[in-house]
C-alpha positions in Angstrom: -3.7 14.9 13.0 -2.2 12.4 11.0 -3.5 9.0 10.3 -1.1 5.7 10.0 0.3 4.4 6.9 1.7 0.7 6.1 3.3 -0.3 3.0 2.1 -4.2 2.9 3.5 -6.7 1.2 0.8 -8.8 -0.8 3.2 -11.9 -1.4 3.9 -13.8 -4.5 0.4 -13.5 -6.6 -1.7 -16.3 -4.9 -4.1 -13.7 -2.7 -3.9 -16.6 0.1 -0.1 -16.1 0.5 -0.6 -12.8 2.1 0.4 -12.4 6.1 -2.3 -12.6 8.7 -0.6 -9.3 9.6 -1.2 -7.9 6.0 -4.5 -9.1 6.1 -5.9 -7.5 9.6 -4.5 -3.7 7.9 -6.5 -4.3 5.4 -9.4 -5.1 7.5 -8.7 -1.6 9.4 -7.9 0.5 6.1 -9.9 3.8 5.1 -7.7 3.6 1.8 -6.2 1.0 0.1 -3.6 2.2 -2.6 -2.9 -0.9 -4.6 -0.2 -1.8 -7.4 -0.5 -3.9 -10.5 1.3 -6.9 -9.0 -1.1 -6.9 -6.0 -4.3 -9.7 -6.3 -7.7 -7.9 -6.8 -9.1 -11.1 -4.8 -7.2 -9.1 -1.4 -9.4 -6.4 -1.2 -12.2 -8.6 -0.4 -10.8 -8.3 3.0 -11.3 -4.2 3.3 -14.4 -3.0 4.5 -17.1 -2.2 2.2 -16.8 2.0 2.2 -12.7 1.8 1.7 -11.4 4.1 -0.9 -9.1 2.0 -3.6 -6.6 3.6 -5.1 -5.3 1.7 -8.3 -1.7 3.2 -9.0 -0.5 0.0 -10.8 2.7 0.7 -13.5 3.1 -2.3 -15.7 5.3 -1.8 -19.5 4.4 1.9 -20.4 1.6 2.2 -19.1 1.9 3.9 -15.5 -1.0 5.3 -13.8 0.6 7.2 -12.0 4.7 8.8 -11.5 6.1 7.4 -8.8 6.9 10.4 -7.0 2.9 11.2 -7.0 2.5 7.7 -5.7 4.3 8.6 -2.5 3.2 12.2 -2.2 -0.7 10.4 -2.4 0.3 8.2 0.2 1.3 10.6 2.6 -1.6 13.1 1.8 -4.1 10.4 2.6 -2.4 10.3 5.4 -2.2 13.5 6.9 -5.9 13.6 6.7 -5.9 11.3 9.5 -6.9 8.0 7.5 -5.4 4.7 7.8 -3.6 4.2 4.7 -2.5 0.5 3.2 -0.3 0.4 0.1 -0.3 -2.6 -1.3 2.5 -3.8 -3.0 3.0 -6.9 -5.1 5.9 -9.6 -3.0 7.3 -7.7 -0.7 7.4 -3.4 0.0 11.1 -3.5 -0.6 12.6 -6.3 -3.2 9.7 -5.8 -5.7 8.6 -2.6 -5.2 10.1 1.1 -4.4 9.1 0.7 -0.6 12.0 2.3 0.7 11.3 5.7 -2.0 8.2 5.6 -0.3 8.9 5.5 3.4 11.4 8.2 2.9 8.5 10.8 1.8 6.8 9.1 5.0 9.3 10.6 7.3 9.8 13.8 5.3 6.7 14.7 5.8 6.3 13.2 9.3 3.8 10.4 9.0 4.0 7.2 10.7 4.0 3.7 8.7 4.9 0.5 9.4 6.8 -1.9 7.0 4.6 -5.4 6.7 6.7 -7.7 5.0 5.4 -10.0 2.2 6.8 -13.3 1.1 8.7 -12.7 -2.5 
């Protein structure tokens, strides 16, 4: 059974910006797969047992290739845990939100786009 997946916006660096929306999936997240852009201060929201995930990319020096990024994503999903990916701004004017929710309904997970302010 597959688990749920949002792609969260964390807003514009100041952790306090993000959206009470943003805010309760984190409270509800089994993983938290976070970027470089996003506030560390945020995950003081998630529950003390969530699995974090740092896939930040910054000047050549990626953690991770995109593509894995959004294969992880939906993995941890299809093993039925609520996934956050947490995403500097906004999912889609900062970051490759819309690669990602492609490979979400490729491999026929649901997410939900939570929008961030830029």
């Amino acid at each position: 059974m597959n688990g749920m997946v949002y792609l969260v916006g964390a807003g514009p660096g100041d952790y306090r910006l993000i959206t009470l929306k943003g805010k309760e999936c984190l409270e509800k997240a089994d993983v938290v797969i976070c970027d470089y852009l996003a506030d560390k201060r945020l995950m003081a929201f998630a529950r003390d047992d969530v699995e974090y995930i740092y896939v930040g990319k910054k000047a050549g020096n990626h953690a991770m290739r995109q593509e894995d990024i959004s294969q992880l994503i939906a993995d941890k999903a299809k093993e039925g845990k609520c996934v956050v990916r947490l995403k500097g701004g906004d999912p889609f004017v900062f970051g490759r939100g819309g690669e990602e929710a492609e490979v979400l309904k490729k491999n026929n997970v649901a997410f939900e786009i939570v929008p961030g302010i830029s």
